[in-house]
ZADREN-54402 format. One record per atom (N, C-alpha, C, CB): residue number from 1; residue in one letter; chain; atom name; x, y, z. Coordinates in pm, whole numbers, padded with zeros to 5 digits. Atoms other than C-alpha are relative to their C-alpha. Glycine has a CB too. Layout:
N
SITE    nr   rest   kette   atom       px       py       pz
SITE   NUM      A       A     CA        X        Y        Z
...
END
This chain:
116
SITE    nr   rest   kette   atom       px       py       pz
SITE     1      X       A      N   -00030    00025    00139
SITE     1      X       A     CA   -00836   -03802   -02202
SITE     1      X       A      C    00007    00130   -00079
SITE     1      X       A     CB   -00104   -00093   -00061
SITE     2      X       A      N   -00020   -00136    00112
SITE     2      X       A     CA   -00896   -03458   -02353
SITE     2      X       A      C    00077    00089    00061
SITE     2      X       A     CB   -00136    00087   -00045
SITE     3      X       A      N   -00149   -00108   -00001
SITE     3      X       A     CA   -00611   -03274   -02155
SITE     3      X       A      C    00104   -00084   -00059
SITE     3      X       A     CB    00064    00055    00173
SITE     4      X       A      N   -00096    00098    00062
SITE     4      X       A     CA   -00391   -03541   -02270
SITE     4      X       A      C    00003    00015   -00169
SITE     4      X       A     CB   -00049   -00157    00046
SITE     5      X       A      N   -00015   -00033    00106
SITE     5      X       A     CA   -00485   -03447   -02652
SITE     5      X       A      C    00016    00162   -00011
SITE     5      X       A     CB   -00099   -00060   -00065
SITE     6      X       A      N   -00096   -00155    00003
SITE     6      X       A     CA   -00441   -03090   -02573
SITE     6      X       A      C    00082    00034    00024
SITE     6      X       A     CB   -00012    00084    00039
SITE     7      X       A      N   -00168   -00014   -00067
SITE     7      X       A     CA   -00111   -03131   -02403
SITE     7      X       A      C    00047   -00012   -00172
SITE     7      X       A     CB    00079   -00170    00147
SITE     8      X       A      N   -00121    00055    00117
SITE     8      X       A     CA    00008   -03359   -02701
SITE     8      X       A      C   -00026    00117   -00123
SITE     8      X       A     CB   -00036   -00199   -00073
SITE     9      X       A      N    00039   -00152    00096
SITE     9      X       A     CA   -00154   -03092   -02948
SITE     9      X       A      C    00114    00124    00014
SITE     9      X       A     CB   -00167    00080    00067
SITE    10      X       A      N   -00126   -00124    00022
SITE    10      X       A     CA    00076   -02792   -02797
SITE    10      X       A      C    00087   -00097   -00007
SITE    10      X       A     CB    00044    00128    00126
SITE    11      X       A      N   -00152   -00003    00024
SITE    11      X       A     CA    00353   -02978   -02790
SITE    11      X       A      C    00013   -00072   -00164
SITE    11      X       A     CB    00093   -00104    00139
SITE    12      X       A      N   -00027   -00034    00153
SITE    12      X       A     CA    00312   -03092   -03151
SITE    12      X       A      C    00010    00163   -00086
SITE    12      X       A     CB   -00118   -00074   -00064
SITE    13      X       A      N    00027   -00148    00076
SITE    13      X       A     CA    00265   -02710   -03232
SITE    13      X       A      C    00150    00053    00019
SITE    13      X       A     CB   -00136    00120    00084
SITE    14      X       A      N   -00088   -00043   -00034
SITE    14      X       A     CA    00537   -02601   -03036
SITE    14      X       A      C    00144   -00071   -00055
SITE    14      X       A     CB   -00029    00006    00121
SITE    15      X       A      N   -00110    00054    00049
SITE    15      X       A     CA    00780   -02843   -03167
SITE    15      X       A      C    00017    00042   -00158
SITE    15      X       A     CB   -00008   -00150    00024
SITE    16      X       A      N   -00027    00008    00140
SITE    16      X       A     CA    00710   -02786   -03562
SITE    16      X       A      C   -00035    00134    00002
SITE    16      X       A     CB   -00075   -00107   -00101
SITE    17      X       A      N   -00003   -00128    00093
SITE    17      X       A     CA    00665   -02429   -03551
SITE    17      X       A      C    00104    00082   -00023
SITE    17      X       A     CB   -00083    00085    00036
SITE    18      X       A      N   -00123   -00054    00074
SITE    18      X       A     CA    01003   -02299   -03621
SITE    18      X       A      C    00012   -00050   -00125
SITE    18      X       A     CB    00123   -00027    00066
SITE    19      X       A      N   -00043    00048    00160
SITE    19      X       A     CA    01097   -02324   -03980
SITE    19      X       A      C    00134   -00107    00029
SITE    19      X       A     CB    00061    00163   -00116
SITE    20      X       A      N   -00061    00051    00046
SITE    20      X       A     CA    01317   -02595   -04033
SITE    20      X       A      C    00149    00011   -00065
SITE    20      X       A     CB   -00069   -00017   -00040
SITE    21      X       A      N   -00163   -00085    00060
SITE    21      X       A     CA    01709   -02552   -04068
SITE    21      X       A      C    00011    00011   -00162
SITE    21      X       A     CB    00164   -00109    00048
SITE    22      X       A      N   -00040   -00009    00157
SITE    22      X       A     CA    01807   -02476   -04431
SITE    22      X       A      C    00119   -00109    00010
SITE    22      X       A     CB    00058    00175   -00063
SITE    23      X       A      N   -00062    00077    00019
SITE    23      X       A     CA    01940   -02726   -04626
SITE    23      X       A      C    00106    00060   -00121
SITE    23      X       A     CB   -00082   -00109   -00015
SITE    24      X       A      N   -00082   -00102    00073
SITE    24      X       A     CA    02245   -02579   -04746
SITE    24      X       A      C    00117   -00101   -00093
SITE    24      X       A     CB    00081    00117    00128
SITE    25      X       A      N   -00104    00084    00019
SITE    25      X       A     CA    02514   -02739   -04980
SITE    25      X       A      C    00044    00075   -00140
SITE    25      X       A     CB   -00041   -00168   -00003
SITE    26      X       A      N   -00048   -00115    00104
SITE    26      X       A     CA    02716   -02425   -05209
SITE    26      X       A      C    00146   -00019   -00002
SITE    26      X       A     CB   -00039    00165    00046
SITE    27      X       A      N   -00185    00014    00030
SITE    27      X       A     CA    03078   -02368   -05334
SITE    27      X       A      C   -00025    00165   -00014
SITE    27      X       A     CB    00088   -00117   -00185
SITE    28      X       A      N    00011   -00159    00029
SITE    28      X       A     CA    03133   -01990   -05303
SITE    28      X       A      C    00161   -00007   -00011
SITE    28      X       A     CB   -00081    00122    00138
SITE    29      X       A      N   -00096   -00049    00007
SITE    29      X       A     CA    03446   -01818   -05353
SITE    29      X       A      C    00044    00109    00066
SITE    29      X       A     CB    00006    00007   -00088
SITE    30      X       A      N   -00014   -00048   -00109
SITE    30      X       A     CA    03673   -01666   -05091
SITE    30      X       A      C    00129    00040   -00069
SITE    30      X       A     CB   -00016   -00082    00132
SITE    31      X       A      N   -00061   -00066   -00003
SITE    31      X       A     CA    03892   -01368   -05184
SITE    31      X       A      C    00078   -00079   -00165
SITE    31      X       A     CB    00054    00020    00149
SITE    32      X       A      N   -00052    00023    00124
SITE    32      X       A     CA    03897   -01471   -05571
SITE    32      X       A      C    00019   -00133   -00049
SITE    32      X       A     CB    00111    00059   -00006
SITE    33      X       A      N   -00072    00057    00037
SITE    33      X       A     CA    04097   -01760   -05558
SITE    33      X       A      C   -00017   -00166    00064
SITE    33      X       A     CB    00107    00080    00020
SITE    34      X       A      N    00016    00087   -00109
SITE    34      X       A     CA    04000   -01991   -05247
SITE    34      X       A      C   -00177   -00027   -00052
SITE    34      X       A     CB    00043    00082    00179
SITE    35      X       A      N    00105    00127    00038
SITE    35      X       A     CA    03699   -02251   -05320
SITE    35      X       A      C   -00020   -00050    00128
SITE    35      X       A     CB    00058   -00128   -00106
SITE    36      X       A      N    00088    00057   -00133
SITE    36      X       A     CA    03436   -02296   -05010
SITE    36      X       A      C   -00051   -00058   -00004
SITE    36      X       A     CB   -00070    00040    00064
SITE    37      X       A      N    00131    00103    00026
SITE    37      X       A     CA    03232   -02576   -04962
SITE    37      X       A      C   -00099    00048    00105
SITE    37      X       A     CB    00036   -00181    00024
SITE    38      X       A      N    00116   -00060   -00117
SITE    38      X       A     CA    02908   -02435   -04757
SITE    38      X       A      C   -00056   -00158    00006
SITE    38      X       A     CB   -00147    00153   -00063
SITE    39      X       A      N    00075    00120   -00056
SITE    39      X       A     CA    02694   -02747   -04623
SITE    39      X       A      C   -00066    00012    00124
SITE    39      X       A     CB    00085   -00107    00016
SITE    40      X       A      N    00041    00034   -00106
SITE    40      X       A     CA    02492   -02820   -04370
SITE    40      X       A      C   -00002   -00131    00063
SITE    40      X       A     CB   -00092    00039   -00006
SITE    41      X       A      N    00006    00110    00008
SITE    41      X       A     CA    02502   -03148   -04202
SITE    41      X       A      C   -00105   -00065    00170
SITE    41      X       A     CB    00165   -00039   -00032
SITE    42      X       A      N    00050    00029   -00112
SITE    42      X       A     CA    02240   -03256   -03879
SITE    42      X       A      C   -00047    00149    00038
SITE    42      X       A     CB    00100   -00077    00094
SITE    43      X       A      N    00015   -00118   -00033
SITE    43      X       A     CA    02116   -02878   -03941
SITE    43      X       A      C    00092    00071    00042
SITE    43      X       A     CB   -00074    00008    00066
SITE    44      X       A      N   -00121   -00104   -00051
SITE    44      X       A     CA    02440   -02735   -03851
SITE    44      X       A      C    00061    00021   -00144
SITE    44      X       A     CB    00129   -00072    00130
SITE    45      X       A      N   -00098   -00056    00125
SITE    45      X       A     CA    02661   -02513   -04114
SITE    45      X       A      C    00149   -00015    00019
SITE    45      X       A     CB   -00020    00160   -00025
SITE    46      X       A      N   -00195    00019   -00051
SITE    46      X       A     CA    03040   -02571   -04169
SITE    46      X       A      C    00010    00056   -00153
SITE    46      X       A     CB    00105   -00219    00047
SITE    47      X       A      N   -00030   -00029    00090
SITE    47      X       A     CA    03230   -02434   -04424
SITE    47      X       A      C    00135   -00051    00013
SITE    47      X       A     CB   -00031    00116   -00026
SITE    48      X       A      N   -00101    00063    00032
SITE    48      X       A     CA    03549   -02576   -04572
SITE    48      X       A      C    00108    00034   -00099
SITE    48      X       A     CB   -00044   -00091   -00024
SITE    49      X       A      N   -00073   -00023    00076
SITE    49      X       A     CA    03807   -02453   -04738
SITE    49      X       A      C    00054   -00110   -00129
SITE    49      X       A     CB    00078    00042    00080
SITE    50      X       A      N   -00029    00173    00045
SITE    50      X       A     CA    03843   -02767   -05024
SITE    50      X       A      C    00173    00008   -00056
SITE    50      X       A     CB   -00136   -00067   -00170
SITE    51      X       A      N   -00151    00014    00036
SITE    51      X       A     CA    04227   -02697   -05151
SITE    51      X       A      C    00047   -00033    00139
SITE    51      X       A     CB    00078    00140   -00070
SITE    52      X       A      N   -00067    00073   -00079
SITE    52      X       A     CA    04328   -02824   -04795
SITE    52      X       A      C   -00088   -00030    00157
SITE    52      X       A     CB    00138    00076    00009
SITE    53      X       A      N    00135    00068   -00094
SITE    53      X       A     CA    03999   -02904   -04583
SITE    53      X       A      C   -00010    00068    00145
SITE    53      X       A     CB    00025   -00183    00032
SITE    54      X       A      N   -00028   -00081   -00091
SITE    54      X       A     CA    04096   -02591   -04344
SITE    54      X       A      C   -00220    00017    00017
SITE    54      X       A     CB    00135    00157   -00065
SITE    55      X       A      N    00159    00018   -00066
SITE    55      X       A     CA    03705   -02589   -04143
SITE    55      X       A      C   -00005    00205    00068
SITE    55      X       A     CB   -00002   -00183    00190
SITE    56      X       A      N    00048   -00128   -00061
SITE    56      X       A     CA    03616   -02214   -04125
SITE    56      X       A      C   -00090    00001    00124
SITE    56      X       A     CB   -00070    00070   -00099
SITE    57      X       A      N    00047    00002   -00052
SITE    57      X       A     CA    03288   -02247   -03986
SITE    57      X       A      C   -00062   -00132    00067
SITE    57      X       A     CB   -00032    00071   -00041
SITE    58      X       A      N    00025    00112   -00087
SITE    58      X       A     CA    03203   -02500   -03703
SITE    58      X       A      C   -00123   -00041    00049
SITE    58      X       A     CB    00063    00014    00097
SITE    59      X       A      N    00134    00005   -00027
SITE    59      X       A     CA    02876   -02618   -03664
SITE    59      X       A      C   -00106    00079    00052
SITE    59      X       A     CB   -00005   -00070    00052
SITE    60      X       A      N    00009   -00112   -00008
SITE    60      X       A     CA    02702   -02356   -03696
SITE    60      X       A      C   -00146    00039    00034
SITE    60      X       A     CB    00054    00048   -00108
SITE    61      X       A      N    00165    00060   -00023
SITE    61      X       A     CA    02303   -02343   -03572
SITE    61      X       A      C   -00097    00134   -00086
SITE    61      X       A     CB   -00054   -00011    00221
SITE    62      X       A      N    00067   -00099    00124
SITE    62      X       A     CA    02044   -02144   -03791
SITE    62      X       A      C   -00067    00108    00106
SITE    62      X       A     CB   -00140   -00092   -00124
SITE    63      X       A      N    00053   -00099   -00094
SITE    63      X       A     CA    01941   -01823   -03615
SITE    63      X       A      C   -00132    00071   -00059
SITE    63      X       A     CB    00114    00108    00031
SITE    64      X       A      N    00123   -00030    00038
SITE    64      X       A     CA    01651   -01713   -03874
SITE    64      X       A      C    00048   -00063   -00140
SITE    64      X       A     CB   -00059    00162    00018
SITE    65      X       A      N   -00006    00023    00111
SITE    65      X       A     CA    01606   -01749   -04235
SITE    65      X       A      C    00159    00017   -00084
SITE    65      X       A     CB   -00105    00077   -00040
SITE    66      X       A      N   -00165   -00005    00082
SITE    66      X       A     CA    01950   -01826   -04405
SITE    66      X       A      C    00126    00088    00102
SITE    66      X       A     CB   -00021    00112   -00183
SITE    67      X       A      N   -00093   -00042   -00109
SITE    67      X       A     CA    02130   -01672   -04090
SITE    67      X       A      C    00099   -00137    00068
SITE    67      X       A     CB   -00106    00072    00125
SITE    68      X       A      N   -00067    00098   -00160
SITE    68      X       A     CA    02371   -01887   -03836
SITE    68      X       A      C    00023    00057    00063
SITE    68      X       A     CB    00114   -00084    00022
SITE    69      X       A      N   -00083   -00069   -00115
SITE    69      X       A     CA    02532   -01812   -03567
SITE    69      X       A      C    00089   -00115    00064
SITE    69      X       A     CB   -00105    00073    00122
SITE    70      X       A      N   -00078    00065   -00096
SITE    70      X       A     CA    02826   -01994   -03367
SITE    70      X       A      C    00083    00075    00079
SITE    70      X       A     CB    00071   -00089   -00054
SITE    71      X       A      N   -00125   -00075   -00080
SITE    71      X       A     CA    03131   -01941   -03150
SITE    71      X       A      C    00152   -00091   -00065
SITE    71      X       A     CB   -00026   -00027    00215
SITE    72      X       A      N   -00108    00109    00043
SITE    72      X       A     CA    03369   -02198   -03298
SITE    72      X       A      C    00066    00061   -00112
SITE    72      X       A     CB   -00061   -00148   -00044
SITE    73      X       A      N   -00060   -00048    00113
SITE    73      X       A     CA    03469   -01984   -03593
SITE    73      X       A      C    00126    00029   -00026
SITE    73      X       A     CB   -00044    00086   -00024
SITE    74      X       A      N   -00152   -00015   -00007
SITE    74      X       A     CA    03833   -01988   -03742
SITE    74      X       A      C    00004    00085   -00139
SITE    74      X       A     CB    00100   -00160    00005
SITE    75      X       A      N   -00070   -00098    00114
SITE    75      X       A     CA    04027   -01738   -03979
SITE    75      X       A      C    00128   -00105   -00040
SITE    75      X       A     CB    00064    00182    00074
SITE    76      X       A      N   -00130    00060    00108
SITE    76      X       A     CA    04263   -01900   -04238
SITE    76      X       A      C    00133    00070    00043
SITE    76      X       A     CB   -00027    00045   -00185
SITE    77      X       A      N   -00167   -00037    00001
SITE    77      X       A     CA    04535   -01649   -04138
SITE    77      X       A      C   -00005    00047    00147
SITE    77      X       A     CB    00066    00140   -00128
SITE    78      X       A      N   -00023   -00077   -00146
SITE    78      X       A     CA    04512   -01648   -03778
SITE    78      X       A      C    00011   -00169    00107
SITE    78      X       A     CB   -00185    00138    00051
SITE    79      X       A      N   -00048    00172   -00024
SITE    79      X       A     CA    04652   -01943   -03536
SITE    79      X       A      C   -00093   -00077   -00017
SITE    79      X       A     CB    00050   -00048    00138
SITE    80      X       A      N    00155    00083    00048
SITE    80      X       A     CA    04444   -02217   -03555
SITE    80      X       A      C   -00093   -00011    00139
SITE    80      X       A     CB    00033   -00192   -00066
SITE    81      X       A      N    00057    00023   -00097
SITE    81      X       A     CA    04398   -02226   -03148
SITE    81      X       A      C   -00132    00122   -00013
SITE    81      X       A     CB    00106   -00001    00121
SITE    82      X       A      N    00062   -00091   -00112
SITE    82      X       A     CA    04191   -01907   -03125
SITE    82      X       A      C   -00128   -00003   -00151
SITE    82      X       A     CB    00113    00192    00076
SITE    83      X       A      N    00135    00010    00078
SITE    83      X       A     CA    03813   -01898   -03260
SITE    83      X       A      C   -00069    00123    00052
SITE    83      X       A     CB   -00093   -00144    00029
SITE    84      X       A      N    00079   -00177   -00001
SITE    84      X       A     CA    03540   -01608   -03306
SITE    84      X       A      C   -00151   -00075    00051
SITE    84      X       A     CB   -00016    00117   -00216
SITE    85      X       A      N    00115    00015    00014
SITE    85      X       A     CA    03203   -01556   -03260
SITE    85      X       A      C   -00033    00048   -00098
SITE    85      X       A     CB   -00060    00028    00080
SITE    86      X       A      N   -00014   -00023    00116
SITE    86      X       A     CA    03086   -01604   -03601
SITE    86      X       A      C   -00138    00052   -00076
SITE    86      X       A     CB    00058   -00114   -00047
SITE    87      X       A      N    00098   -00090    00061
SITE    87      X       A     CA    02794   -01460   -03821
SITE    87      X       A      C   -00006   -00063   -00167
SITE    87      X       A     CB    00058    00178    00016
SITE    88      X       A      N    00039    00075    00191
SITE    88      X       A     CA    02673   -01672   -04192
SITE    88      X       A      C   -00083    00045   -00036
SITE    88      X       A     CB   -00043   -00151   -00044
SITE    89      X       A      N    00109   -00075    00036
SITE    89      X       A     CA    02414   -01467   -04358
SITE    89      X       A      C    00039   -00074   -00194
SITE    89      X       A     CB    00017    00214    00054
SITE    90      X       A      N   -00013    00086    00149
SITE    90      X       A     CA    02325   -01700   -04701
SITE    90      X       A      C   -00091    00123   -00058
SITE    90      X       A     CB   -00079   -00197   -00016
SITE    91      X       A      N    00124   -00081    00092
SITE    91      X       A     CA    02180   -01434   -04945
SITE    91      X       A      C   -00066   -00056   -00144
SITE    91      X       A     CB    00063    00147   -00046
SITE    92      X       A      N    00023    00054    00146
SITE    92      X       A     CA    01917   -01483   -05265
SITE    92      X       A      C    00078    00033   -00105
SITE    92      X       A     CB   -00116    00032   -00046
SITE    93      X       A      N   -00068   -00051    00124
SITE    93      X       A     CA    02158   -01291   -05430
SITE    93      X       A      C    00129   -00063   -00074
SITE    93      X       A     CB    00036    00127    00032
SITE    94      X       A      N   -00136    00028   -00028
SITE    94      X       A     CA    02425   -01541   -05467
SITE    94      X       A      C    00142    00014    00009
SITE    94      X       A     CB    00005   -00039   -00024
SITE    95      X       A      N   -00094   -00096   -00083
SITE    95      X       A     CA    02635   -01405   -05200
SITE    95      X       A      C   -00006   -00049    00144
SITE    95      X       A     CB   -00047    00163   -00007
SITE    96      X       A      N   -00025    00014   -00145
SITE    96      X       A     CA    02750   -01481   -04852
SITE    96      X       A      C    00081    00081    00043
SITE    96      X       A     CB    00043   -00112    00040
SITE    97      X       A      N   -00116   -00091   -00102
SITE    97      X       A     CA    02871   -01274   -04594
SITE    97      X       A      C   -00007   -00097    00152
SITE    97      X       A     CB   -00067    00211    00036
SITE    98      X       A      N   -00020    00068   -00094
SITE    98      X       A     CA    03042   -01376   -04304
SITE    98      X       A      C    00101    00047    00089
SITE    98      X       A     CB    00017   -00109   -00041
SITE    99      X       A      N   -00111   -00102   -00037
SITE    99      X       A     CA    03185   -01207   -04014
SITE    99      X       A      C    00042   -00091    00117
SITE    99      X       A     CB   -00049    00174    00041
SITE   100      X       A      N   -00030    00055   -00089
SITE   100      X       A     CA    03375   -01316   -03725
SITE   100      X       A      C    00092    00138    00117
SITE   100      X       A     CB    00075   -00133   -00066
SITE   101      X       A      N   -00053   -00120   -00085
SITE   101      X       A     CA    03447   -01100   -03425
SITE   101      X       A      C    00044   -00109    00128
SITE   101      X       A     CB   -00138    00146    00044
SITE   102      X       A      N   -00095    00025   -00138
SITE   102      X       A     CA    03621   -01110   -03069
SITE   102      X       A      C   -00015    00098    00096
SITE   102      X       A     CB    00154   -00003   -00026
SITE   103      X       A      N    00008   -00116   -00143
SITE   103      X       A     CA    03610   -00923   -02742
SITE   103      X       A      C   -00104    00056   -00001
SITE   103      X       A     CB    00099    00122    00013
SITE   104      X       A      N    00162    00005    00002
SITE   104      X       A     CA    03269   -00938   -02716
SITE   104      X       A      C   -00037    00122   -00082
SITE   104      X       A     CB   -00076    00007    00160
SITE   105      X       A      N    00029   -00087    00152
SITE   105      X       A     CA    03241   -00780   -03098
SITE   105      X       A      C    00077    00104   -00035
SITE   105      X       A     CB   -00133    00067   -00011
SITE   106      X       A      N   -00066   -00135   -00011
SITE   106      X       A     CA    03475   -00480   -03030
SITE   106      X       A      C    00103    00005   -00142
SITE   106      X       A     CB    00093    00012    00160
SITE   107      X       A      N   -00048    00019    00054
SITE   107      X       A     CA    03635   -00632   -03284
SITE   107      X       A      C   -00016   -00109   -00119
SITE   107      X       A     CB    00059    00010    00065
SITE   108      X       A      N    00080    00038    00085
SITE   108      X       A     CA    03526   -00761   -03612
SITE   108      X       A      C    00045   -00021   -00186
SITE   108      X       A     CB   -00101    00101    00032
SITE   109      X       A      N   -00017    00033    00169
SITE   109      X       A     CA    03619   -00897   -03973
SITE   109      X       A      C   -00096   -00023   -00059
SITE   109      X       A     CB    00073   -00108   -00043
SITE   110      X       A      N    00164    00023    00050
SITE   110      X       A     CA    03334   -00913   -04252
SITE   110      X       A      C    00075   -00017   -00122
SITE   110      X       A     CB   -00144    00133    00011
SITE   111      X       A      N   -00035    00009    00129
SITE   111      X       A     CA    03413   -01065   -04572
SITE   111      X       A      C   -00118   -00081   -00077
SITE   111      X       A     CB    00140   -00066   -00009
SITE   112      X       A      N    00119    00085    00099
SITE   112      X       A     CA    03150   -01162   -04879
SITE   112      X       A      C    00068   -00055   -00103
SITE   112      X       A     CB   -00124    00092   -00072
SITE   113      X       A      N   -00020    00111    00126
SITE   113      X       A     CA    03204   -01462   -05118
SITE   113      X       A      C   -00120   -00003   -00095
SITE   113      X       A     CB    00016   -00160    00057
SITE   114      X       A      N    00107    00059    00100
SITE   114      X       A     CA    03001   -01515   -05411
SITE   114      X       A      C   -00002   -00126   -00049
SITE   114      X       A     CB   -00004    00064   -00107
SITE   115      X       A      N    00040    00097    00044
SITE   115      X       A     CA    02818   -01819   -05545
SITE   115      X       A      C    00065   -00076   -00099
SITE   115      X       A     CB   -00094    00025   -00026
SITE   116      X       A      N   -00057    00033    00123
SITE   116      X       A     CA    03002   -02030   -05793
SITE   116      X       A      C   -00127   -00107   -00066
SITE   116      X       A     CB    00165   -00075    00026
END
């Protein structure tokens, strides 16, 4: 009986001690003019372009505090088949940056939106 409450013990510890995905749900602005919807939905991040529901970022998993990380990531001006490995960094400052690279990073876009 008492390894059985020390088992269940770590694994209650071990399960709740990561922080908790951020619950994200922002409208930033992308290169002035373009209107993002940030969200999270089942702990994953997506972002959305809302003038025509173009899906930047693809479920995106939280890598530390206001970080993500995926591989599913798409560029607005680039075909739609080919995706990045992508990079969401939510700042207090309201500000997002967000990069998306290729060829295992050699190659790399970084653009910041601010908060609306």
């Amino acid at each position: 009986m008492k390894k059985v409450l020390i088992y269940g013990a770590i694994a209650l510890i071990a399960g709740t001690s990561g922080a908790a995905a951020a619950d994200v749900n922002k409208t930033y602005m992308r290169k002035g003019d373009q209107e993002i919807r940030v969200f999270t939905h089942e702990g994953l991040l997506y972002c959305r372009r809302t003038s025509d529901d173009f899906e930047m970022c693809h479920g995106m998993a939280e890598a530390g505090s206001g970080t993500f990380k995926g591989d599913k990531m798409k560029h607005p001006d680039m075909p739609q088949f080919m995706t990045f490995d992508g990079t969401v960094v939510i700042g207090g400052n309201k500000k997002l940056s967000i990069e998306g690279c290729m060829i295992g990073g050699a190659m790399c876009d970084k653009e910041f939106w601010d908060e609306q």
